[in-house]
C-alpha positions as CSV (number, residue, x, y, z in Angstrom):
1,X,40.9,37.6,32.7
2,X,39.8,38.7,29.6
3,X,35.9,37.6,28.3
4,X,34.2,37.4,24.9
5,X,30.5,38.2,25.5
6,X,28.8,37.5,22.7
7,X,25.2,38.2,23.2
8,X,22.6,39.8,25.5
9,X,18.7,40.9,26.0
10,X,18.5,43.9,27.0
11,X,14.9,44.2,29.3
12,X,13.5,47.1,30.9
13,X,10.5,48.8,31.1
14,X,9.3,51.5,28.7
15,X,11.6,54.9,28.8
16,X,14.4,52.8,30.4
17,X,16.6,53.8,27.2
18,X,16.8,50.3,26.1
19,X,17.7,51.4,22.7
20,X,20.0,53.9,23.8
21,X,22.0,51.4,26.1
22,X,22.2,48.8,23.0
23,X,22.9,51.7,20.2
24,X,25.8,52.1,22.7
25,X,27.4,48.7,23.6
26,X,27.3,48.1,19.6
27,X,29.4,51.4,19.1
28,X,31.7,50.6,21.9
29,X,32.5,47.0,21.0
30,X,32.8,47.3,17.6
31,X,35.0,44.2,16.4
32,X,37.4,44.6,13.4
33,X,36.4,42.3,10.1
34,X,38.2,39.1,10.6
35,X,41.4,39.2,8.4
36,X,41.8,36.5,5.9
37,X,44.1,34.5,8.3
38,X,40.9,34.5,10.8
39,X,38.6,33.8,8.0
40,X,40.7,30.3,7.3
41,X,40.4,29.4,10.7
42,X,36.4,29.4,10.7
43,X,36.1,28.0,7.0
44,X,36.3,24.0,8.5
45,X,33.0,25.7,10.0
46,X,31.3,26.8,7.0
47,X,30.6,30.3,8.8
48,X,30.1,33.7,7.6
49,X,32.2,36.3,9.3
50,X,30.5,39.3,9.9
51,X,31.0,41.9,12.6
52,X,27.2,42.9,12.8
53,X,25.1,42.7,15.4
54,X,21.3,41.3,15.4
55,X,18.3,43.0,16.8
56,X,15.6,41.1,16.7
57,X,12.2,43.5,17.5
58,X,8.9,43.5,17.5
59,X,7.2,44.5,14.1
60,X,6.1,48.2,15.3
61,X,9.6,49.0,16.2
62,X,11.1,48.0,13.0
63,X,10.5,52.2,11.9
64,X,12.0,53.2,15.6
65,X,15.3,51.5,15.4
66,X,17.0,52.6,12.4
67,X,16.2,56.1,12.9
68,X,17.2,55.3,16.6
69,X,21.0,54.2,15.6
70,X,21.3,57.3,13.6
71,X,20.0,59.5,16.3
72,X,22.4,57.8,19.1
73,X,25.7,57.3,16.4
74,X,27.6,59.4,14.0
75,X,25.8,59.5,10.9
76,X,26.8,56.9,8.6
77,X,29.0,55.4,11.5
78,X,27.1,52.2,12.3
79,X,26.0,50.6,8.3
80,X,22.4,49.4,9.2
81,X,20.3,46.4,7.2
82,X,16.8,46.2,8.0
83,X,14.6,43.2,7.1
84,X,11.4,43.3,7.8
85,X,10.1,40.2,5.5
86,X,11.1,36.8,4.5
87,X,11.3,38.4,1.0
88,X,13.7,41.2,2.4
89,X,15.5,38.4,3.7
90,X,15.5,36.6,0.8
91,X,16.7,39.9,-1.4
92,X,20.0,40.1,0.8
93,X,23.7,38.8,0.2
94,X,26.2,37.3,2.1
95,X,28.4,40.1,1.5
96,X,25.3,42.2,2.6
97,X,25.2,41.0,5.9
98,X,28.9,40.1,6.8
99,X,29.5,44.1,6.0
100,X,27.0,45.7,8.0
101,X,27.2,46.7,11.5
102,X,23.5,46.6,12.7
103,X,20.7,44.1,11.5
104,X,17.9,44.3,12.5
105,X,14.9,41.9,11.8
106,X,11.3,41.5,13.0
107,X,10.3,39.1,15.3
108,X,7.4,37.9,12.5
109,X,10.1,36.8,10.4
110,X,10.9,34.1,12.9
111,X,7.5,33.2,12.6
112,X,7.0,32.6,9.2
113,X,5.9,29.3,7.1
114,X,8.0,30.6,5.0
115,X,11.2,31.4,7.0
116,X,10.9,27.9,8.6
117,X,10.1,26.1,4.8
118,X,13.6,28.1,4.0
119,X,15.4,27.1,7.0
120,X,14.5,23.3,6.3
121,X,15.9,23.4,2.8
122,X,18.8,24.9,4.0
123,X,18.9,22.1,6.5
124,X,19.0,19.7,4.3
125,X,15.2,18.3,5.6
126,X,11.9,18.5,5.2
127,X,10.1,21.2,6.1
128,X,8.3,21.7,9.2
């Protein structure tokens, strides 16, 4: 029987090759972009297709990883969007994100007034 995993945590201890291991699975199960049949199908849900994968990290590692997928892939194999701020965020497309292969975003993005103010709007409610 065939499954659809569609998400994991990777946890180890430092030197594990944490990085390694994920730099890895996202190479190896590398979805093709829906085709516009596909894309019809998940319009009644008002989603964005995209075939990337999110990394969410701790601040300090937001230097480490991007230089880690180019170390572990073919360069230029794996497309790569980093946002460390709400305003890199903010600076993004649609079309930014539903091409890329890797995003990767702080953890202090989450935790931003500001992210959460956005999210609200988004929402349609008030902000939290």
């Amino acid at each position: 029987v065939e499954k659809t995993v569609r998400g994991g945590i990777v946890a180890d201890q430092v030197g594990y090759g944490k990085t390694a291991i994920s730099i890895g699975v996202i190479l190896s199960n590398q979805i093709a972009f829906p085709s516009e049949k596909e894309s019809a199908v998940l319009k009644p849900v008002r989603a964005i297709p995209t075939r990337a994968t999110l990394v969410v990290v701790p601040s300090q590692l937001m230097r480490q990883w991007p230089r880690e997928v180019e170390k572990f892939s073919e360069k230029g194999a794996l497309k790569t969007v980093v946002v460390k701020t709400v305003a890199d965020m903010s600076a993004l497309t649609a079309k930014c994100i539903m091409s890329a292969d890797v995003v990767i975003v702080a953890t202090s993005v989450f935790r931003s007034k500001l992210y959460f103010d956005r999210l609200a709007k988004l929402a349609g409610t008030k902000a939290m």
